[in-house]
N, C-alpha and C positions, 0 to 999 in steps of 0.2 A: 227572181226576187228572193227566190231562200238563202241564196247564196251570199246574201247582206249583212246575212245574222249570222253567219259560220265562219270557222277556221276555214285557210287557204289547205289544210290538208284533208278536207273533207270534198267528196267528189256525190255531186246535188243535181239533181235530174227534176223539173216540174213538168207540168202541160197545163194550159189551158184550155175551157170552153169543156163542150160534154161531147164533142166528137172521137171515135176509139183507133180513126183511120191514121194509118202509118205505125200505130202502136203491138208489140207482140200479141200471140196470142198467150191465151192460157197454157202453162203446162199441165198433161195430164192428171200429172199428182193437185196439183190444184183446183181442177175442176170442180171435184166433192166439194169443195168450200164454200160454194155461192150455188149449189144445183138448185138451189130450192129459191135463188136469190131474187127478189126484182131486180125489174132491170138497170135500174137507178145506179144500186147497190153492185150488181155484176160489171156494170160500165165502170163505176169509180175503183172495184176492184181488179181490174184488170189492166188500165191504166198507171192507177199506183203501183200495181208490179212490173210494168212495163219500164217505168222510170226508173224502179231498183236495178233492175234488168243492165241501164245502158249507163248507170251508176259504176255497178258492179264490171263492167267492162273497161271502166277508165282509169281503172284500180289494178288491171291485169287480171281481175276473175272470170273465167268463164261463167255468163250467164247460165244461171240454175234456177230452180223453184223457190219462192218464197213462201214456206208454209206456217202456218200457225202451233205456236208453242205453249206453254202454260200461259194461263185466263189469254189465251190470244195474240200471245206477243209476236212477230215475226222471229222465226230462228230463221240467222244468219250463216253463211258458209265461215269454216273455220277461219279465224286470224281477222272477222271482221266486225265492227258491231256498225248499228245505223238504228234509222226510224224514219216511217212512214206518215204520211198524214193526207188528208180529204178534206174537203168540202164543196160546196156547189162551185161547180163550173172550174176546179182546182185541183191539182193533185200534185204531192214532193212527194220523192227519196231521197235520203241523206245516209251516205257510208262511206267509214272513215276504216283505215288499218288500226289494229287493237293494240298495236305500240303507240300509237299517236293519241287515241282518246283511251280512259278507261269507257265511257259512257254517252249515247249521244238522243237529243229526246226533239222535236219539231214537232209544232202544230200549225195548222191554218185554221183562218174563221175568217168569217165574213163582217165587215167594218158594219154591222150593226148593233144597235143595241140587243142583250137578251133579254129573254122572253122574261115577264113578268114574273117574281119569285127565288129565282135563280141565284139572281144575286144574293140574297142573304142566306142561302144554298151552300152557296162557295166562299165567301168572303168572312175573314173575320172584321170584327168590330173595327181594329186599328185600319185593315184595308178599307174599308168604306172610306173611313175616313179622306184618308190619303188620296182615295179615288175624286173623292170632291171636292178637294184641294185642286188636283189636274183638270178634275172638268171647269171649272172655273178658268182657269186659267187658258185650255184650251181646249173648249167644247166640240173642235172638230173630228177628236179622235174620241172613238167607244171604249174607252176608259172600261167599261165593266166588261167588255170581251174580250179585252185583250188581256185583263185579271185569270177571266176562265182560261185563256188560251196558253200565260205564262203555267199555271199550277197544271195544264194537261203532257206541256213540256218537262216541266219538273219533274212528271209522274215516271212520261217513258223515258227520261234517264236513270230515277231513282229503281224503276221496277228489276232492269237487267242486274243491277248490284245486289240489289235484295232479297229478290225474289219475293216480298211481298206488298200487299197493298200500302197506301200512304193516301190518306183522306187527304179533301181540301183544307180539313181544318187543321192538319200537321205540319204547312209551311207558311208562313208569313210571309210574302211579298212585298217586296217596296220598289217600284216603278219607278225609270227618273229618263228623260229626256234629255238628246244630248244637247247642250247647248248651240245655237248655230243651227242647229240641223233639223229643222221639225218633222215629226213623221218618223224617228228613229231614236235607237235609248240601249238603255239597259236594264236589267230588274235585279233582285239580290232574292234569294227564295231563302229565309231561315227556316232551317229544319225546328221541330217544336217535340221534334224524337230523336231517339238516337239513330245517328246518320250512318250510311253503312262505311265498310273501310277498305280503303283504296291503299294496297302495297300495306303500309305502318300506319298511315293516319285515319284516321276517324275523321270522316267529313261534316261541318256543321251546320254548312248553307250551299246549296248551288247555284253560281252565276250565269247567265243568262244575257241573251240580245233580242229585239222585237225594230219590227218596219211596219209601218202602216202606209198603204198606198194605193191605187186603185180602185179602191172598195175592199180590200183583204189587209188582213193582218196575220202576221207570220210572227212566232218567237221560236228561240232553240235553246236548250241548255248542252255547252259541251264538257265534258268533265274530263279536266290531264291526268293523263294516266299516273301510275307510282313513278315517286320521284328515284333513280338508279341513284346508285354510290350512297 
């Protein structure tokens, strides 16, 4: 399903369900990471490296460790960037070569509503709006998860450029459905800061794609690299 929302040059691995059988194990260096972990937490982390893992292999990389970098980020082996993502009973990798994207960000969530609160948490005033505009229109999709799910995209593309945080409240989202195709869209994230800069430009918004379908919702942001010549 991830593979909906991405470029044909990104190489995207999922699993479903919470079973760990068939998937690697942990590498050494990884183990520290979850020693303390429930099991919950151990199984979705060790699956979601599993999937980097046979990602990374269809790129021509030797499978290596995925280890934790600044506030947590996955570092990548050189010449690659990606992104990871979880939730119940789901797990993606997504990794692309660093000439092909500058930046690549996936999330998964589960087609429900969030938890009471949250939304005016994350969303600005214009998004609500916008959000109840589409529920009206079509109340089958979690409109307010898939809000969260676009700005956590946004994040893990904006964080590898940056290197710093970017609230919910620094990108404006606007969701649109593609016509024809229900369950599927695009979104447009305006930066509300200055955006970081890729080769010469200063970027001011990151584009985005989302699929809802089975009970999961997936979005990605991919970001083109600097423009040559």
């Amino acid at each position: 399903m991830i593979e909906e929302v991405l470029p044909e040059t990104v190489a995207a691995e999922e699993a479903h369900g919470h079973d760990t059988t068939g998937h690697t194990p942990l590498h050494p260096e990884e183990e520290p990471l979850v020693a303390r972990a429930v099991a919950k937490r151990r199984r979705e982390f060790t699956v979601v490296r599993s999937c980097a893992r046979r990602a990374m292999e269809r790129l021509g990389v030797p499978p290596q460790p995925v280890l934790n970098g600044e506030r947590g980020a996955p570092r990548w082996p050189s010449g690659l960037v990606g992104s990871m993502t979880h939730c119940d009973g789901y797990c993606a990798a997504a990794l692309v070569r660093a000439t092909d994207l500058a930046s690549l960000g996936i999330d998964a969530e589960p087609d429900g509503p969030l938890p009471e609160g949250v939304l005016s948490a994350v969303a600005l005033p214009a998004e609500e709006a916008r959000l109840r505009r589409l529920a009206a229109q079509r109340p089958q999709v979690h409109w307010d998860r898939l809000l969260f799910s676009a700005k956590e995209s946004v994040y893990k593309a904006w964080f590898p450029l940056t290197g710093k945080w970017l609230d919910f409240s620094e990108a404006d989202i606007e969701i649109t459905e593609e016509p024809g195709a229900p369950g599927r869209g695009t979104f447009r994230a305006e930066l509300l800061v200055p955006g970081p800069v890729v080769g010469e430009r200063r970027l001011s918004a990151f584009d985005g794609r989302w699929a809802a379908r089975d009970g999961l919702l997936v979005t990605a942001v991919a970001v083109p690299p600097p423009v040559s010549g």
